[in-house]
C-alpha positions in Angstrom: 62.5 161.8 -37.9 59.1 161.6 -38.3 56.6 158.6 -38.1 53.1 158.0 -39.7 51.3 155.2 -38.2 50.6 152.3 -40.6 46.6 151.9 -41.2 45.2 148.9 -39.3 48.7 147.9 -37.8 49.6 149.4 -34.4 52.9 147.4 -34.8 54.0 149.5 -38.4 55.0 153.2 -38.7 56.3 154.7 -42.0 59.3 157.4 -41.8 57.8 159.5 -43.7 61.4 161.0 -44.8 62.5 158.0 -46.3 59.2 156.1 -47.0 60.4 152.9 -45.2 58.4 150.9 -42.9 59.5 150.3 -39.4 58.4 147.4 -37.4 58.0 149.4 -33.5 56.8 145.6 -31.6 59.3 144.6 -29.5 58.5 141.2 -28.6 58.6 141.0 -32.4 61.9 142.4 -32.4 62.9 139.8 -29.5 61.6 137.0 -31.3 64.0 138.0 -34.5 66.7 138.2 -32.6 66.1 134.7 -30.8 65.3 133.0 -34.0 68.8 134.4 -35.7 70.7 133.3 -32.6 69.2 129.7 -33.3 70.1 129.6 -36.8 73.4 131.1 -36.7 74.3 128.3 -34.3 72.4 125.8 -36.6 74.9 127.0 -39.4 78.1 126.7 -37.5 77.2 123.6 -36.2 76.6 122.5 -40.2 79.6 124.3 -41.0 81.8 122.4 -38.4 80.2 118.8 -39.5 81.1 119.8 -43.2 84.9 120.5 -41.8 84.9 117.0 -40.1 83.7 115.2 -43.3 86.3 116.9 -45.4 88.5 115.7 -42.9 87.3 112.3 -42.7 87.2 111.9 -46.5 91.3 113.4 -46.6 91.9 110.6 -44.4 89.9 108.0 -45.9 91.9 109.0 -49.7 94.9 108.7 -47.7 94.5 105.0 -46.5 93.3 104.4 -50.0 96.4 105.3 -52.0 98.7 103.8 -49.0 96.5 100.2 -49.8 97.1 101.1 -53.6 101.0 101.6 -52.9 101.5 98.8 -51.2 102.2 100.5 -47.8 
């Protein structure tokens, strides 16, 4: 492949094939990385409260018709 550097960004090339621009920093790349890390554990820690409160509500419904029952 082959590169052209991106005019007044060291950090840019364009693959000159394809057209695309590539991002070459890789403390840039690290930060990424790092940041989706964080939010993919943000998201399964919402995901796993959503479970509980599902749960929670299931249980809450059950006592409900048990008092409207009579049990």
């Amino acid at each position: 492949m082959s590169y052209v550097k991106v005019k007044d960004r060291k950090d840019l090339v364009r693959d000159s094939r394809t057209g695309g621009i590539i991002n070459t920093s890789k403390s840039q790349y690290d930060e990424y990385i790092s940041n989706r890390d964080v939010r993919e554990k943000e998201t399964q820690s919402m995901k796993q409260d959503l479970d509980d409160l599902k749960n929670e509500m299931n249980e809450i419904k059950q006592l409900l018709r048990n008092l409207a029952n009579g049990n």
